[in-house]
Backbone of each chain as ProteinMPNN parsed JSONL, in Angstrom:
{"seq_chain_A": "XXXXXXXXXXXXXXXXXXXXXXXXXXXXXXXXXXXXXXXXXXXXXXXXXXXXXXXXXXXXXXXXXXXXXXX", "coords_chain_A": {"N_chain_A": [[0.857, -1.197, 0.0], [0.474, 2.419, -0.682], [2.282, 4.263, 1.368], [1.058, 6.586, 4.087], [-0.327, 9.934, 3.659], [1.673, 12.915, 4.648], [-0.113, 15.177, 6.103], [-0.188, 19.018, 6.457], [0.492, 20.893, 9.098], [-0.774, 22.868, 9.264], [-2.97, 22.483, 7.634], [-4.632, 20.58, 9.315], [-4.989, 22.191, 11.998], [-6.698, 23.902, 10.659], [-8.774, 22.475, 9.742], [-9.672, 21.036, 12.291], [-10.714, 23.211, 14.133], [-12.003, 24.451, 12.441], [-14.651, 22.109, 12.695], [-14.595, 22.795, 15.151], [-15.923, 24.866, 15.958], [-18.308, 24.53, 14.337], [-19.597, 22.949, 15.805], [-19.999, 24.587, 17.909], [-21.562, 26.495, 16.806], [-23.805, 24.954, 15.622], [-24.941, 23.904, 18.085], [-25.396, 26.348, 19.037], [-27.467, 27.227, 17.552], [-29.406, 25.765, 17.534], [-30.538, 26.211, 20.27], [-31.021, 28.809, 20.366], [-33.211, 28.21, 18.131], [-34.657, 26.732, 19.684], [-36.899, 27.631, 21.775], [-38.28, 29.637, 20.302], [-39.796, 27.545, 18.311], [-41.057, 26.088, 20.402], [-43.11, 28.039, 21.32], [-44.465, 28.655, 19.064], [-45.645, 26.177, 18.866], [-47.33, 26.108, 21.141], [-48.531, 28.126, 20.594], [-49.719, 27.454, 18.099], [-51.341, 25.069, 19.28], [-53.418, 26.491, 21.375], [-54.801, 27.728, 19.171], [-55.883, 26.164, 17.594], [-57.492, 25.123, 19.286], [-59.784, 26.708, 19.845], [-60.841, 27.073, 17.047], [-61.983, 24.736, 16.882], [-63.361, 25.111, 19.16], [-65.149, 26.729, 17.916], [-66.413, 25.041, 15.76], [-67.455, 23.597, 16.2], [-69.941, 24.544, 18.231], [-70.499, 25.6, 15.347], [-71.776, 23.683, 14.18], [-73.433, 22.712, 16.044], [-75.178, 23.985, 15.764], [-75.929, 24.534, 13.448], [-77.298, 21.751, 13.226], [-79.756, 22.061, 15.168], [-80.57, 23.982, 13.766], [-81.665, 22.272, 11.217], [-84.813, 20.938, 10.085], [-86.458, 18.547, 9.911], [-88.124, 15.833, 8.437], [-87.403, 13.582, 7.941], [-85.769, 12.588, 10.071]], "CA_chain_A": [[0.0, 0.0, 0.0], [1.216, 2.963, -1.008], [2.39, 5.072, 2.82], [-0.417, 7.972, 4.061], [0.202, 11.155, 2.735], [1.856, 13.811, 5.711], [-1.028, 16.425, 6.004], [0.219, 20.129, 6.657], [-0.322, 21.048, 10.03], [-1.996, 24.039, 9.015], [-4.602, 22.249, 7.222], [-4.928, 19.989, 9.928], [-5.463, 22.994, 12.662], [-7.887, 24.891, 10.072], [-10.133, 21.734, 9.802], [-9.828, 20.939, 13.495], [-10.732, 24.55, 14.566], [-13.621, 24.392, 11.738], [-14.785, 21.185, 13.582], [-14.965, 23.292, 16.591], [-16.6, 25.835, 15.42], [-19.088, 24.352, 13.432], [-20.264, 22.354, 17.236], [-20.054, 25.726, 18.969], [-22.516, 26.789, 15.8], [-24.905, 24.082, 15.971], [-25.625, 23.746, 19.474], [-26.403, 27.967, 19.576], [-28.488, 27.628, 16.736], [-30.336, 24.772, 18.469], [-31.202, 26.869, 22.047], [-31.891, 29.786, 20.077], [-34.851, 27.251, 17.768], [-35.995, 25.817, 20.477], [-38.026, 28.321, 22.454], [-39.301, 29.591, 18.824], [-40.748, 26.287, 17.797], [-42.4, 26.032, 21.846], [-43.971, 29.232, 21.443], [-45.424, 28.411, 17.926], [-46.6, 24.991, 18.889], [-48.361, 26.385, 21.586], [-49.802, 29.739, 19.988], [-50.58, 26.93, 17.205], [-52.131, 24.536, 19.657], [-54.393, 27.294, 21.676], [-55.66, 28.865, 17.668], [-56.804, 25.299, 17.239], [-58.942, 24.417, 20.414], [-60.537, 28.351, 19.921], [-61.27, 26.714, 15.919], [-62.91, 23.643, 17.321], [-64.277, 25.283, 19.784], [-66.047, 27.38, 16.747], [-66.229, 24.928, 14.5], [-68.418, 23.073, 17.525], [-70.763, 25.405, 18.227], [-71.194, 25.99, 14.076], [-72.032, 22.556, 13.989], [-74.625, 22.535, 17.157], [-76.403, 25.257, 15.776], [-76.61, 23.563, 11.77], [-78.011, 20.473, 13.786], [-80.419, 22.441, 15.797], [-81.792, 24.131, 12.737], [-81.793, 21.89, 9.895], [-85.66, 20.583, 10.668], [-86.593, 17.482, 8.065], [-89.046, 14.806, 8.736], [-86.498, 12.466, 7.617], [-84.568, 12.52, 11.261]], "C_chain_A": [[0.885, 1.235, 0.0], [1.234, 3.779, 0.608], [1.371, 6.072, 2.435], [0.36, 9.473, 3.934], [0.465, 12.222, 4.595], [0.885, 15.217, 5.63], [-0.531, 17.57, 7.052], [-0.189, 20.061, 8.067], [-1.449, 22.536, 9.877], [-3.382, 23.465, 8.706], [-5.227, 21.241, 8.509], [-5.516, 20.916, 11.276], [-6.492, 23.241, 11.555], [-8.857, 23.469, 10.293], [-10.642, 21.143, 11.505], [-11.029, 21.952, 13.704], [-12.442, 24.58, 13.652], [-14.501, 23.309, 12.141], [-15.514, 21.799, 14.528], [-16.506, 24.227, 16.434], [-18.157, 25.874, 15.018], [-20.371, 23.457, 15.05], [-20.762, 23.568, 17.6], [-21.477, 26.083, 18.153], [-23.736, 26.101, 16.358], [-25.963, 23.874, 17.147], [-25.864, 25.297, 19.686], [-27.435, 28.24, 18.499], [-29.529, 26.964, 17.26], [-31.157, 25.974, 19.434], [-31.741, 27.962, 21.504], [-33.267, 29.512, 19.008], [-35.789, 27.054, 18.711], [-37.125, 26.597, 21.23], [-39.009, 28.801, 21.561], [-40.144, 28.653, 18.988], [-41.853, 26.131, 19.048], [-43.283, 26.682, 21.5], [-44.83, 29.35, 20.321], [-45.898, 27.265, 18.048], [-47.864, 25.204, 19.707], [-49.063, 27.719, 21.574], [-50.617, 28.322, 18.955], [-51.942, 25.783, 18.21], [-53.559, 25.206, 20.409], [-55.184, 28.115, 20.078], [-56.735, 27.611, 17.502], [-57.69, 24.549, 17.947], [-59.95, 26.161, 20.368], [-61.092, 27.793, 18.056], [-62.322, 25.878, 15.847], [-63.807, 23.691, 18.056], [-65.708, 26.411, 18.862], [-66.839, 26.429, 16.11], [-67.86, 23.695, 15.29], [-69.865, 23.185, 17.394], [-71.987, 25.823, 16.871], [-71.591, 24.84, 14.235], [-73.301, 22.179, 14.561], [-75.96, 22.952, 16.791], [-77.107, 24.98, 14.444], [-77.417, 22.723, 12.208], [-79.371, 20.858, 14.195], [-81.599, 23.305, 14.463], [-82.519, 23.469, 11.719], [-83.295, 20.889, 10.896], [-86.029, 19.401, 9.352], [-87.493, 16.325, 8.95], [-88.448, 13.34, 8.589], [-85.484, 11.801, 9.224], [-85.28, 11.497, 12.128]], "O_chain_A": [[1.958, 1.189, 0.6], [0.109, 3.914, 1.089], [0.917, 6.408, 1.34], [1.528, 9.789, 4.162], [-0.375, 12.205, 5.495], [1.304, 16.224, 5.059], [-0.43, 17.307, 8.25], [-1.106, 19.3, 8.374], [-2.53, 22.9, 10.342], [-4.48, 23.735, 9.193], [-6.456, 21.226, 8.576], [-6.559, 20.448, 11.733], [-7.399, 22.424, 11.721], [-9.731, 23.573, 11.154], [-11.811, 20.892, 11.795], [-12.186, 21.596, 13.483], [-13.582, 24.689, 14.105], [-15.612, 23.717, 11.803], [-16.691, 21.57, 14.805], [-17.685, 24.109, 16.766], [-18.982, 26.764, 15.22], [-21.599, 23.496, 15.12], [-21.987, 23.688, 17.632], [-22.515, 25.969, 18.805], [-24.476, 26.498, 17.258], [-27.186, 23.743, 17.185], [-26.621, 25.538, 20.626], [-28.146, 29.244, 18.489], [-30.585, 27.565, 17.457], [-32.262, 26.451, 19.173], [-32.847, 28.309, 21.919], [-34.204, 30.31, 18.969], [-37.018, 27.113, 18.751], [-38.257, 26.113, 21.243], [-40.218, 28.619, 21.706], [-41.15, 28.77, 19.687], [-43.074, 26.064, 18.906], [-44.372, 26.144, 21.296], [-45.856, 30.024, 20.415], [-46.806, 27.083, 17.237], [-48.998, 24.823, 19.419], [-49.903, 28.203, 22.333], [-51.835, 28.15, 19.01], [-53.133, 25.734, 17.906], [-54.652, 24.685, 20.187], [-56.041, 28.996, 20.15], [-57.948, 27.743, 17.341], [-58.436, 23.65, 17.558], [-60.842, 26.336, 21.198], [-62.11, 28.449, 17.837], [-63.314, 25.998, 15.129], [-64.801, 22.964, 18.078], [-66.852, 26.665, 19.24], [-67.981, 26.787, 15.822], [-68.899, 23.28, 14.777], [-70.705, 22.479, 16.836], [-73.184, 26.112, 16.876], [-72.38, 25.203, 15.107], [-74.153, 21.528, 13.955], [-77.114, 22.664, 17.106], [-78.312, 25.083, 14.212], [-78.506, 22.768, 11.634], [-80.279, 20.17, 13.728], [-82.82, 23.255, 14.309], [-83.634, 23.803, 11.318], [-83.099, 20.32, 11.97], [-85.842, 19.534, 8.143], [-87.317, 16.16, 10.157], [-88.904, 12.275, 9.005], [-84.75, 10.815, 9.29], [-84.762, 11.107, 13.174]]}, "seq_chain_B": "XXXXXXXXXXXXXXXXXXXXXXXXXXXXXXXXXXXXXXXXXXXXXXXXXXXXXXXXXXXXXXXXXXXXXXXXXXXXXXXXXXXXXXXXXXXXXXXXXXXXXXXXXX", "coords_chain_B": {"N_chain_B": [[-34.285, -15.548, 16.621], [-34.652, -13.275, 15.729], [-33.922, -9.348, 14.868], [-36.841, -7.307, 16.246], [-37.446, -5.503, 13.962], [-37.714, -7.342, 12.047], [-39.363, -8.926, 11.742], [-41.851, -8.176, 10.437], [-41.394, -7.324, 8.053], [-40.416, -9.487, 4.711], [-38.076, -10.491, 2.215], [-35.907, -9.91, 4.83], [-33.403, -8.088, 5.296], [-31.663, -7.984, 7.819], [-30.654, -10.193, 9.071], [-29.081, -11.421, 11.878], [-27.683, -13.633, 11.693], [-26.021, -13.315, 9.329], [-24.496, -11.609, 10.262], [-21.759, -12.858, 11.269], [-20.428, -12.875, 8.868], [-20.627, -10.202, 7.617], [-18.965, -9.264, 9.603], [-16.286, -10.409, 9.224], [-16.219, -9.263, 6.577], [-15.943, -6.285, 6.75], [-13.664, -6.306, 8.639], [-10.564, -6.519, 7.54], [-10.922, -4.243, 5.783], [-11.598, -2.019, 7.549], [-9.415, -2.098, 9.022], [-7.864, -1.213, 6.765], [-8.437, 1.607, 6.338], [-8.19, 2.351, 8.872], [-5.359, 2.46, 9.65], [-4.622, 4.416, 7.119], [-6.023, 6.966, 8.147], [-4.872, 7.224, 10.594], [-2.805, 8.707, 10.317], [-3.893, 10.48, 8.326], [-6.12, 11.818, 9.396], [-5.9, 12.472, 12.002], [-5.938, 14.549, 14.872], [-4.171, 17.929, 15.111], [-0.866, 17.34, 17.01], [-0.071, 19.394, 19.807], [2.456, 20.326, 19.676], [2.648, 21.275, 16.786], [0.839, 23.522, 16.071], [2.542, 26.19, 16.515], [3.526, 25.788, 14.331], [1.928, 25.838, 12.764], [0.465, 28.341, 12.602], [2.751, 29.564, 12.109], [2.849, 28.895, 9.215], [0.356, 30.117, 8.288], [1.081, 32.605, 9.124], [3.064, 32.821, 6.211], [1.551, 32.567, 4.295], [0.015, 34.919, 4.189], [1.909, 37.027, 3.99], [2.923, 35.858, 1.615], [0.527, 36.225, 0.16], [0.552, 39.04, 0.243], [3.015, 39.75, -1.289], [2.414, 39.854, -3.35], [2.696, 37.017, -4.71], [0.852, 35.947, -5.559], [0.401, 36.344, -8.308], [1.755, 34.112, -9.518], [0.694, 31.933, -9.445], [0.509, 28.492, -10.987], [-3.029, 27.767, -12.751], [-3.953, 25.271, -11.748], [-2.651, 25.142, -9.531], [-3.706, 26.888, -8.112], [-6.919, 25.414, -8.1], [-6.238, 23.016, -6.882], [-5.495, 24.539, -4.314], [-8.013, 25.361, -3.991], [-9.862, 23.123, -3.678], [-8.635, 21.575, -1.578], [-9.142, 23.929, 0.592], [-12.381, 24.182, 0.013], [-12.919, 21.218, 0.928], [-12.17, 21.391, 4.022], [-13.952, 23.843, 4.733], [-16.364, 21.812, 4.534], [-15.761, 20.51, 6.768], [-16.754, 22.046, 8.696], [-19.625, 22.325, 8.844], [-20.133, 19.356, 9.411], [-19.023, 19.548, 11.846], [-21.283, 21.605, 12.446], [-23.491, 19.369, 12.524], [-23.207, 17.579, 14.151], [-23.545, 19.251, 16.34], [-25.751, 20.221, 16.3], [-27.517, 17.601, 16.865], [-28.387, 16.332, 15.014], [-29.403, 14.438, 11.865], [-30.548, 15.898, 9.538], [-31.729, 19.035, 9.464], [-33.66, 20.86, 12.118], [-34.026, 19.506, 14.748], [-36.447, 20.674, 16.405]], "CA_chain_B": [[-33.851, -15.035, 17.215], [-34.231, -12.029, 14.571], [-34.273, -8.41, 15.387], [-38.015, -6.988, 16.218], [-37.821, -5.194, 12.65], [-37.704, -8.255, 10.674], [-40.577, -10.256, 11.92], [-42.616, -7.308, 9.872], [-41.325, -7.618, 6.012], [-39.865, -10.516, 4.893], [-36.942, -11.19, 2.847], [-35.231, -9.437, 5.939], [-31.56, -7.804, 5.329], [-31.261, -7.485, 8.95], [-30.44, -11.002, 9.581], [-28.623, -11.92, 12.771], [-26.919, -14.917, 10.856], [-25.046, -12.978, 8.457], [-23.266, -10.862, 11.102], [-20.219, -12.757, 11.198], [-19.859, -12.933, 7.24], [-20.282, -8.657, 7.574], [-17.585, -8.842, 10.659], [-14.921, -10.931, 8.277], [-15.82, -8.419, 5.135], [-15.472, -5.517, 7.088], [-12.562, -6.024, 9.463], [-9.467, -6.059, 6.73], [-11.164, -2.532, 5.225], [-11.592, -1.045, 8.784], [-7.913, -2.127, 9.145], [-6.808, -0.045, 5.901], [-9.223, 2.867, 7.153], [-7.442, 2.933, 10.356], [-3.774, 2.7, 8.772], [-4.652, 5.898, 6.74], [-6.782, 8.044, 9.397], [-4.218, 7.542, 12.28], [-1.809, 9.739, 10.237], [-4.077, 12.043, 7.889], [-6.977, 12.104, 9.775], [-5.845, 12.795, 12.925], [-5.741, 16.056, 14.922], [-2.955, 18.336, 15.581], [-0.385, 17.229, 18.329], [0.071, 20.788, 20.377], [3.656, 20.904, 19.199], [2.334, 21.205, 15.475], [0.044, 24.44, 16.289], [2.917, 27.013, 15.986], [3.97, 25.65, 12.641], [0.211, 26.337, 11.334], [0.499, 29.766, 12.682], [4.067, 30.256, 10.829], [2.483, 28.696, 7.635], [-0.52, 30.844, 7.995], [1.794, 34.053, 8.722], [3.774, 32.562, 5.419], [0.47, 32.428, 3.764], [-0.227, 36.166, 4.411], [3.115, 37.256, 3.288], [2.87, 35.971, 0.289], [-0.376, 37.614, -0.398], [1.187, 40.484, 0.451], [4.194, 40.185, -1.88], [2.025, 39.935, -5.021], [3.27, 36.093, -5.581], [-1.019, 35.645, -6.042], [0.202, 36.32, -10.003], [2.402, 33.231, -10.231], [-0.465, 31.09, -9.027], [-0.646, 28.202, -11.797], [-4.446, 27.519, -12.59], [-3.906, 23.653, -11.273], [-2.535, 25.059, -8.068], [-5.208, 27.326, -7.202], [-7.88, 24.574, -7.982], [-5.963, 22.046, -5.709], [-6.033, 24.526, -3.361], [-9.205, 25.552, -3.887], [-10.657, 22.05, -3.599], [-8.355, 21.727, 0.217], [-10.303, 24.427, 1.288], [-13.74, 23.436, 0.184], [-12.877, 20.034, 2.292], [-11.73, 22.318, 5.589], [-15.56, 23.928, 5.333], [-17.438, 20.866, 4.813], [-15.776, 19.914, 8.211], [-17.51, 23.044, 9.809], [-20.92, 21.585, 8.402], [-20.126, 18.331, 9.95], [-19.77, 20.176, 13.291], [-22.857, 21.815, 12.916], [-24.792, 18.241, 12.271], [-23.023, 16.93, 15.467], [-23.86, 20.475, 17.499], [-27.128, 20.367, 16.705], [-27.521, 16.518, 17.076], [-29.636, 15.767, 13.938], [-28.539, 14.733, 10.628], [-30.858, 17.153, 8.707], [-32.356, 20.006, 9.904], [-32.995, 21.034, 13.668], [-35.106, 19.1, 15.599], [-36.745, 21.757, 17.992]], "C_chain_B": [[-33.591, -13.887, 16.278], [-34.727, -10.638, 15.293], [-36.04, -8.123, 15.345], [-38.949, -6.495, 14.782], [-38.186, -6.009, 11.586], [-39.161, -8.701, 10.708], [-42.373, -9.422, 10.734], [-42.667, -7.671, 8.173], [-40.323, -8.954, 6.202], [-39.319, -10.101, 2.675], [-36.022, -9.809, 3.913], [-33.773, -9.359, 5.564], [-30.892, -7.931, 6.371], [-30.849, -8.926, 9.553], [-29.36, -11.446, 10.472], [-27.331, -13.038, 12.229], [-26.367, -14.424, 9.66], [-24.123, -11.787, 9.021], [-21.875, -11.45, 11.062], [-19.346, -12.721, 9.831], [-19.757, -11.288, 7.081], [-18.909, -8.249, 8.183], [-16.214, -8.931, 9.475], [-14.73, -10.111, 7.238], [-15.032, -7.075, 5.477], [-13.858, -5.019, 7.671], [-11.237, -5.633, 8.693], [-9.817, -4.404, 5.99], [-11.479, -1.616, 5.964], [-9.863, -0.972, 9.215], [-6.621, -1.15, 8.155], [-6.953, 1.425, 6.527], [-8.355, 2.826, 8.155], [-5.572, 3.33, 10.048], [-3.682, 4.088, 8.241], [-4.663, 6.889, 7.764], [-5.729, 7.871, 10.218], [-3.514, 8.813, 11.476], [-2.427, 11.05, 9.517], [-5.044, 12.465, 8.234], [-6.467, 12.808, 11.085], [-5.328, 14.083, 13.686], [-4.792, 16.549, 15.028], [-2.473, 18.287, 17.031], [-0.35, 19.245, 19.022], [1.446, 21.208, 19.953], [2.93, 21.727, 17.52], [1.354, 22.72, 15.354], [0.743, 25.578, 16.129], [3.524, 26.437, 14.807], [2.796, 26.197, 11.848], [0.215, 27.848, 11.503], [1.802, 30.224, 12.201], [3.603, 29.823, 9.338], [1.412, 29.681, 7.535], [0.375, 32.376, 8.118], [2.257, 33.956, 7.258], [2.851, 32.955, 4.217], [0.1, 34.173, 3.472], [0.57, 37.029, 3.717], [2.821, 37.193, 1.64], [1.867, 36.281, -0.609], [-0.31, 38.825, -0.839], [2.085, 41.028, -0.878], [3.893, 39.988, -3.544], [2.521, 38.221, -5.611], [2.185, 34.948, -5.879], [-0.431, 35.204, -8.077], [0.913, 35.594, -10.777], [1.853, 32.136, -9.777], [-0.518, 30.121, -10.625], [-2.462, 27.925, -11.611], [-4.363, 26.021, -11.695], [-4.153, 23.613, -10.135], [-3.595, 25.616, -7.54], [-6.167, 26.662, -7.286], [-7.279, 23.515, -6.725], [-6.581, 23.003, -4.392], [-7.405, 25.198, -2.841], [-10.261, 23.919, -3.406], [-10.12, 21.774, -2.015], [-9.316, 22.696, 0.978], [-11.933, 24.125, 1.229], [-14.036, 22.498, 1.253], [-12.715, 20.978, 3.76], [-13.512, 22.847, 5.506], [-16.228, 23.447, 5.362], [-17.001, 20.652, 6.2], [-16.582, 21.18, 9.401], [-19.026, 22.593, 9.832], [-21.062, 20.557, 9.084], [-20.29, 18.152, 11.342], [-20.558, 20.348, 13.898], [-24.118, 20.77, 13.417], [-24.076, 17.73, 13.71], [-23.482, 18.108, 17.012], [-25.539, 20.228, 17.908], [-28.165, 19.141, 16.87], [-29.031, 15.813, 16.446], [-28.676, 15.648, 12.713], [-28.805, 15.764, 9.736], [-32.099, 17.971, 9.28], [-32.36, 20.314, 11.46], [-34.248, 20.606, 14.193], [-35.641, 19.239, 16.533], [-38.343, 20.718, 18.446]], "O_chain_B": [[-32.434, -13.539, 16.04], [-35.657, -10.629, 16.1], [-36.628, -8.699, 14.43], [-40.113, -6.708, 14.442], [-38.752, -5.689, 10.541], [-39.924, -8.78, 9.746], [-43.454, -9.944, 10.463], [-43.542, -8.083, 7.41], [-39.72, -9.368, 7.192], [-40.137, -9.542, 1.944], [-35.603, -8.808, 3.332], [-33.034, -10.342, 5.516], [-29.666, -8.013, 6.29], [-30.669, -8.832, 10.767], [-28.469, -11.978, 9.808], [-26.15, -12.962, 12.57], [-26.22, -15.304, 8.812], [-23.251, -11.184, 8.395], [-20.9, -10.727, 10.857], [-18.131, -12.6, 9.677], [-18.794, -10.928, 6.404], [-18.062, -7.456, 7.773], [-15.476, -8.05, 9.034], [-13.604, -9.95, 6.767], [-13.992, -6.691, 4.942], [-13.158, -4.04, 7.414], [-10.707, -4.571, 9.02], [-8.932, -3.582, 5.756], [-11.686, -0.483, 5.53], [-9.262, 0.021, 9.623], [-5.495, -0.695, 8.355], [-6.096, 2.164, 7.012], [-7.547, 3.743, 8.007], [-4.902, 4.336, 10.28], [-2.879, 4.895, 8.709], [-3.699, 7.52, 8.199], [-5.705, 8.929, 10.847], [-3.657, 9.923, 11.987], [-2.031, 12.202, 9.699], [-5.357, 13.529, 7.7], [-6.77, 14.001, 11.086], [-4.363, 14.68, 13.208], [-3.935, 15.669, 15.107], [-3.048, 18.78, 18.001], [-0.731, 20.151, 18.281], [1.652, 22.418, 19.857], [2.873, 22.956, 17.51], [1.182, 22.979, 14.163], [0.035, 26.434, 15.6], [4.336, 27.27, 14.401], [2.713, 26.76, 10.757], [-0.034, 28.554, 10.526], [1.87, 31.41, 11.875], [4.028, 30.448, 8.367], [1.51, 30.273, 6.46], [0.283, 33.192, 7.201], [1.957, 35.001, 6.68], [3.304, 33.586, 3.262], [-0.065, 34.483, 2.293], [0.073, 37.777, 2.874], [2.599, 38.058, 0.793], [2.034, 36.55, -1.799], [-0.788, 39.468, -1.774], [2.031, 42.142, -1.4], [4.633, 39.967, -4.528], [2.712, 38.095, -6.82], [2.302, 33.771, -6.217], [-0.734, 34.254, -8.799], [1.061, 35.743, -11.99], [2.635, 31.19, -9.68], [-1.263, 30.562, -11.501], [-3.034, 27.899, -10.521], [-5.114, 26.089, -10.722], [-4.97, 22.945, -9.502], [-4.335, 25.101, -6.702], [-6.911, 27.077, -6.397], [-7.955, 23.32, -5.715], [-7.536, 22.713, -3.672], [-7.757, 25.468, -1.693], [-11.335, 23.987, -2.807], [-10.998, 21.732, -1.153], [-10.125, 22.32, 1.826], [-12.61, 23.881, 2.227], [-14.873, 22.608, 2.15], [-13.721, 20.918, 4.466], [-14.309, 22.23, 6.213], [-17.185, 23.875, 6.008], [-17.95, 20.594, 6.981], [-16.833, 21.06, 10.6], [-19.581, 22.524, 10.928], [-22.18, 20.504, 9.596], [-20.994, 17.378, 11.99], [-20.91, 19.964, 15.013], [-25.099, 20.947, 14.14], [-25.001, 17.446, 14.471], [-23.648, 17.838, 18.202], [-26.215, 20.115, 18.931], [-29.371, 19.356, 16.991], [-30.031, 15.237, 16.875], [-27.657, 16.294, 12.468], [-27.947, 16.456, 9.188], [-33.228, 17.521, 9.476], [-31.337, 20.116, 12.115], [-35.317, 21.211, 14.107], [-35.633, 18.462, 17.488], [-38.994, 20.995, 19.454]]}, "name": "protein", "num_of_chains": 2, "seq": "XXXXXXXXXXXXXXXXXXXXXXXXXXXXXXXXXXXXXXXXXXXXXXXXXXXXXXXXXXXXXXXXXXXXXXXXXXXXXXXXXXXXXXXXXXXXXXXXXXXXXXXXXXXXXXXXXXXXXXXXXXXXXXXXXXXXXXXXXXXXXXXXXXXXXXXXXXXXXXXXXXXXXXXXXXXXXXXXX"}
């Protein structure tokens, strides 16, 4: 087999260091998502019990009128 | 004695009974893999850290000294393609920071 090739140490710091970097990245993009996404699951989950609780009501009130001899 | 997944679809890849025929394929090509990676994978000892900062001063310099305009085309693609590799490894970071493979799983 042909021997492994001696990689610079430069390039070997720069991709380290970009390594690092790229963690440090990730995990602050994370913490700063995550309270977002909370705060839109539960604005989205309170829009959709205030929809149902409409959608309810429209429903009660179709029932209550629709009069038919057929029922 | 097959994993939980199999008992679902059938013919099953996941078979238990072809683990040691994977072990035997694998092991001699985890053995080259490791031969390589110890020496060009692996990180910088702490001695090796002011050499990158005299190659990167060196680097600067010769920015400096205009010797950009004896750049063949070859070389600046090589080292255009070294650097490309150096920022995928910041990408690779990110997918281990933010501990998903794609996207962010808030």
């Amino acid at each position: 087999m042909i021997p492994p090739v001696q990689v610079s140490p430069l390039i070997k710091f720069t991709r380290y260091s970009a390594l690092l970097v790229g963690m440090i990245y990730g995990k602050k993009r994370y913490d700063y998502l995550k309270p977002i996404a909370e705060e839109e699951r539960r604005i989205e989950a309170e829009e959709k019990k205030k929809r149902e609780e409409l959608e309810r009501i429209a429903k009660e009130l179709a029932e209550a009128s629709e009069d038919s001899i057929l029922k | 004695a097959e994993p939980a997944v199999c008992r679902r679809r059938s013919p099953c890849p996941l078979l238990l009974s072809s683990l040691p025929a994977a072990v035997a394929y694998s092991k001699p090509r985890l053995a080259t893999f490791w031969y390589y990676a110890k020496v060009e994978l692996a990180p910088p000892t702490p001695g090796e850290i002011p050499k990158a900062i005299d190659s990167m001063k060196a680097m600067v310099r010769s920015f400096q000294s205009g010797r950009l305009a004896q750049l063949t085309v070859r070389e600046a693609l090589r080292n255009g393609l070294v650097a490309t590799e150096v920022l995928m490894w910041f990408y690779i970071g990110e997918i281990i920071g933010k501990r998903g493979l794609i996207g962010y799983n808030v």
